[in-house]
N, C-alpha and C positions, 0 to 999 in steps of 0.2 A: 672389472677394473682395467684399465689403461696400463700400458705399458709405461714406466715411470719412473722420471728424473729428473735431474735440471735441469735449466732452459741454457744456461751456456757457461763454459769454465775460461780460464787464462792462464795459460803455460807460458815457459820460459823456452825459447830456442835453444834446440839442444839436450831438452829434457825430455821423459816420457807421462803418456798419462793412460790411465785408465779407465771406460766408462761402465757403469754395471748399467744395467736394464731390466728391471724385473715384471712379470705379467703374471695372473693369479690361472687364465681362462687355457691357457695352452704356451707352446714355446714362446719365445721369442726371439730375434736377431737382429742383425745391423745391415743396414744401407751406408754405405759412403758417399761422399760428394759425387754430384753428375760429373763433375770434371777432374774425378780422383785419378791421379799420376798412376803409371806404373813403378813408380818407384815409391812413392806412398802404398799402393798395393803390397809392396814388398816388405813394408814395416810393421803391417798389421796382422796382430796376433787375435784370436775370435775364441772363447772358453765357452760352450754351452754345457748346463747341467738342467735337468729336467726338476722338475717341481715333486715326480713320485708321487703313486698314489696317497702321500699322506697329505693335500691340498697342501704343500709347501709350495712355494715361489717357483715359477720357471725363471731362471736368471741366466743370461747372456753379458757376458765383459768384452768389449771393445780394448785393447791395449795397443796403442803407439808408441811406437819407439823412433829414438834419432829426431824428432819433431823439427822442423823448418818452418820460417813465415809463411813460405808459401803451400804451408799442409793449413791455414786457416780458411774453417769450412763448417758447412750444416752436416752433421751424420744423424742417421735416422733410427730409432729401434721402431720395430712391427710386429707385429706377433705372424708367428709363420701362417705360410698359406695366405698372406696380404697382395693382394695384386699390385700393380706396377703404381697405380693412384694413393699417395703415402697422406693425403690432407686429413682424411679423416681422423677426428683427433680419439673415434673409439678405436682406433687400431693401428695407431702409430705416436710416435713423440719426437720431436726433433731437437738437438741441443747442436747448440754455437760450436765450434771450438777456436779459440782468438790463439795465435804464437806470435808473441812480444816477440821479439829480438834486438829492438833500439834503435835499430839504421834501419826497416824500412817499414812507413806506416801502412800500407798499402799491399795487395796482392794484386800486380799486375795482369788486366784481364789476356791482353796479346792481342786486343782489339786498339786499331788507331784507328780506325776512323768508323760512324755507325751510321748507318742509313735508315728512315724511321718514312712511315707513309703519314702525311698531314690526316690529323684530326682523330688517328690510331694509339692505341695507348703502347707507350714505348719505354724501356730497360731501360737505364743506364747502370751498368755495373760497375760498382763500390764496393768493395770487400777491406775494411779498413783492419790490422789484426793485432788490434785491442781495441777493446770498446770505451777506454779514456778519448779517442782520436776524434777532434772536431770536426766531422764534414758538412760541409756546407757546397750550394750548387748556384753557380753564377752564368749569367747569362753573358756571353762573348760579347766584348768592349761596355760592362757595367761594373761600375765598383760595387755596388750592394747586392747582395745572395739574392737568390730566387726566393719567396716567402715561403714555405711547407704550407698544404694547404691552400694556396692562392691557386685558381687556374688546373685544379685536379692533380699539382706537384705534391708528391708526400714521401715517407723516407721510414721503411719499417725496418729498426736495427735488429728485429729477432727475424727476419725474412732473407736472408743473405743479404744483408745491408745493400739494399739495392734502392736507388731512387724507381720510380713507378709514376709516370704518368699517363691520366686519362686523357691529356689532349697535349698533343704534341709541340703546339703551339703555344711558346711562353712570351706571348704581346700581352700587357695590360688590356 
């Protein structure tokens, strides 16, 4: 059995949350975001208790404290001994976590400007923090969004909400 939970929560700025994580086969633990702060670092509390010979639950609780917009991010549970590779979904789980706060839709990536090679599949990074927030991706001097799907453009909200295209090139 999988390591296992929801696919994503929505906190309040300012508030805390907790994630359990449970795996039947051996421990398991938590991954944080690739680009977890050191001051997020500093928030997270980590509880493991072993399952015991009685095939009870290995269970792992993530707790956040202090929550900020810009703590919205993928955290991962894996069962220990998982190598650095988290996709496999027999040995990992990854859930959302979205922080409301009202004033800002967005977590700014610190990226102004992105350089992409033609014909190359290329990032754009979108981290909206709630999953109410309409994005949409327009092409520079057109009023109408780019179509999802036209052209290799697609847009997976459980994937760190990040646009992903297969061809860098959005000409009809």
């Amino acid at each position: 059995m999988c390591p296992r939970f929801c696919l994503f929560q929505t906190v309040k700025s300012g508030g805390s949350y907790t994630f359990r994580c449970e795996g039947r086969r051996r421990g398991v633990g938590w991954r944080l975001p690739a680009d977890a702060t050191d001051d997020l670092r500093s928030r997270v509390h980590i509880d493991k208790r072993d399952g015991g010979g009685g095939g009870g639950p290995h269970v792992s609780e993530l707790r956040l404290v202090r929550l900020g917009y810009a703590d919205t991010g993928t955290f991962v549970c894996t069962y220990d001994g998982t190598g650095p590779d988290t996709s496999s979904p027999d040995n990992s789980t990854r859930v959302h976590l979205y922080v409301e706060d009202g004033r800002h839709l967005m977590v700014s990536s610190g990226v102004e400007m992105l350089q992409f090679v033609q014909s190359a599949r290329a990032v754009l990074p979108c981290r909206p923090t709630s999953p109410q927030v309409n994005v949409t991706l327009h092409k520079e001097g057109e009023d109408e969004p780019v179509v999802m799907g036209k052209g290799g453009v697609t847009f997976d909200p459980r994937v760190r909400r990040f646009f992903w295209m297969q061809n860098s090139m959005l000409y009809d």
